[in-house]
C-alpha positions in Angstrom: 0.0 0.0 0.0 3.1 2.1 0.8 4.6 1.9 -2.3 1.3 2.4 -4.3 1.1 6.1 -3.2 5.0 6.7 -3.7 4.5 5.4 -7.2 1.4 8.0 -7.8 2.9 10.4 -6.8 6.1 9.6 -8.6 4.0 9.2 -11.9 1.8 12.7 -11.2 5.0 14.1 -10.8 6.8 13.0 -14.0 3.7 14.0 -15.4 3.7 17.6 -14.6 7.4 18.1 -15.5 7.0 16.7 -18.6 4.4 19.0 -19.7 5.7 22.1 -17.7 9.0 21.9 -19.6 7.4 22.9 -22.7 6.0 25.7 -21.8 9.3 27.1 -20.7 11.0 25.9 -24.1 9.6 29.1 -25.7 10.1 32.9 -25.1 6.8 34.8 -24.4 5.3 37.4 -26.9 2.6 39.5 -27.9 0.8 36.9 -29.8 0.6 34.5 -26.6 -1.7 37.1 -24.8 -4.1 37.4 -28.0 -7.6 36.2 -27.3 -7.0 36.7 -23.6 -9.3 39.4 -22.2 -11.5 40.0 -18.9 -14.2 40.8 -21.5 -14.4 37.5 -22.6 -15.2 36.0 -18.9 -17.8 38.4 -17.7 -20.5 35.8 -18.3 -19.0 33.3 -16.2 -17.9 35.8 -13.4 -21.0 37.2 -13.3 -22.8 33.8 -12.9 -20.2 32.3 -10.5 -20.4 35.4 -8.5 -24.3 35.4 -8.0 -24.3 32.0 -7.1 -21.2 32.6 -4.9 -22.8 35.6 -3.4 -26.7 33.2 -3.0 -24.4 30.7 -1.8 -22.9 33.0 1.3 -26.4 34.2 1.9 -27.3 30.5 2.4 -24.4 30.1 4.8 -25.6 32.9 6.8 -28.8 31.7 7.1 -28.0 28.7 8.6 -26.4 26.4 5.7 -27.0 23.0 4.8 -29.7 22.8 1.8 -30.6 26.5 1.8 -27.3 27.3 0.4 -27.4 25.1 -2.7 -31.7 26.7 -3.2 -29.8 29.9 -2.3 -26.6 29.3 -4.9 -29.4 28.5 -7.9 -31.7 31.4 -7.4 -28.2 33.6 -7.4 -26.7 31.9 -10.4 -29.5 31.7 -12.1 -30.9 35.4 -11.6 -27.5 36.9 -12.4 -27.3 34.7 -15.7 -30.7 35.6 -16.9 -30.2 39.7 -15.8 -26.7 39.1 -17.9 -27.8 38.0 -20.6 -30.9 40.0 -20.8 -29.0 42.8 -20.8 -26.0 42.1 -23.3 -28.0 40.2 -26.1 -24.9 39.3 -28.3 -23.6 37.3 -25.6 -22.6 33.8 -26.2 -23.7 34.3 -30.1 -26.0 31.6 -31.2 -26.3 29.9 -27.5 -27.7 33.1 -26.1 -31.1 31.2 -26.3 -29.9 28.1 -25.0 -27.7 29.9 -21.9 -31.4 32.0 -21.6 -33.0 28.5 -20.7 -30.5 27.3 -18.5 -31.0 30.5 -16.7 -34.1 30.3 -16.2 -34.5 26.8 -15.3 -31.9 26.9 -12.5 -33.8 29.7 -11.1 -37.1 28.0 -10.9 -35.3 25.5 -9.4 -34.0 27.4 -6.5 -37.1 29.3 -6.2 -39.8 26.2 -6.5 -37.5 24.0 -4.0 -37.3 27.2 -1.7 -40.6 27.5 -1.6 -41.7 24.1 -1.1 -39.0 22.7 0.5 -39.4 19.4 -1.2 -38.8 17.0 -4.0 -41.6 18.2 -5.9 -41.0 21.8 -5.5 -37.5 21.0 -7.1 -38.9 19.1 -10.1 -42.4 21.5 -10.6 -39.6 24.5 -10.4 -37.3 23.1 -13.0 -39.9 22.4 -15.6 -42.1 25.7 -14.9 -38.6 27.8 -15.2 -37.1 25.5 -18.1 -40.4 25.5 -20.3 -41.7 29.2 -19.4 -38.1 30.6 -20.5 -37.9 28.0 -23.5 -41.3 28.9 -24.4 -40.6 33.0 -24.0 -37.2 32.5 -26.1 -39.3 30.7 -28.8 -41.9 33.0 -29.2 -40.3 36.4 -28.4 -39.4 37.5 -32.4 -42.5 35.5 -33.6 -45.1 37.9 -34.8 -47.8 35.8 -35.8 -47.6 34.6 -31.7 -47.6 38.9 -31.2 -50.8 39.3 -33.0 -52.5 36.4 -31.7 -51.9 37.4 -28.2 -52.8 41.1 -29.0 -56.0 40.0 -30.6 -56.6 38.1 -27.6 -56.1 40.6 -25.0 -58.0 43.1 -27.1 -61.1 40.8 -27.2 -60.6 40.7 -23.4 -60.6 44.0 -22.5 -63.5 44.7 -24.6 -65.5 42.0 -23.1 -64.1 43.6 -19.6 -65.4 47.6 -20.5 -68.8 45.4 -21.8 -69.2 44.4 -18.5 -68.0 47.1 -17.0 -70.7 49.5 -18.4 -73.3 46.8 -18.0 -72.3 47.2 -14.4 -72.9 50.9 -14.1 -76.0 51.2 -16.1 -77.1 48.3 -13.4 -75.8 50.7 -10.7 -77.6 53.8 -12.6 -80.8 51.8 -12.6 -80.9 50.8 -9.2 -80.2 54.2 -7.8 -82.8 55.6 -9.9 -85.5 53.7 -8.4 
């Protein structure tokens, strides 16, 4: 058993020399900084830090399961106002990186709020499927129209009533 770790170790070892000596083969220039910028990482810090700051606010409140329900509604909330706000972001994943968002935060919030199995399930698919329904349908006019039709014929069935109401009122005070 002794020797087993020394030879891990020994092999780990040899390992990281081998590849650390080629890095240091080569001089350093310009060119091995391109591509490298903070701009390129503000996604991920921005997610990591929500769910790092919900996870200390978990911690505070007493730990255990309320950090990880505390960790997705951070994560999640900081992803979705990320990416709501920078819509180039992630180029043609935006939509897919919108879902995730939102499904991690109905999964904090739904297990939060229930405190239970189901909670965790019924708040990942009502996050997931809202968001992936809302990413599908938000450039799609035809979906627009229908839903403007629909509230129109709403609120004029509501100021029908409405009036009906006050002519009843009208009546009644008249008598």
């Amino acid at each position: 058993m002794r020797y087993n770790k020394f030879w891990i170790f020994f092999i780990c070892l040899g390992l990281l020399f081998t590849l650390g000596s080629t890095t240091f083969a080569q001089d350093m220039t310009s060119r091995d900084l391109d591509g490298i910028s903070p701009q390129h990482y503000k996604y991920i810090i921005t997610t990591a830090g929500g769910a790092a700051v919900g996870a200390g606010l978990g911690f505070i409140l007493g730990g255990g399961a309320k950090t990880g329900k505390l960790a997705l509604i951070g994560g999640g909330g900081a992803s979705a106002w990320f990416l709501h706000t920078h819509r180039s972001t992630l180029g043609k994943f935006h939509d897919w990186a919108m879902v995730a968002s939102g499904t991690a935060l109905g999964t904090g919030i739904g297990w939060t709020i229930c405190n239970c199995d189901n909670g965790l399930v019924a708040g990942t698919l009502l996050g997931g499927g809202g968001t992936a329904v809302w990413e599908a349908l938000k450039n799609d006019s035809a979906a627009h129209n229908a839903l403007k039709k629909s509230t129109d014929k709403t609120s004029q069935h509501a100021k029908k009533a409405d009036r009906k109401a006050e002519e009843r009122a009208s009546d009644s005070r008249r008598q």
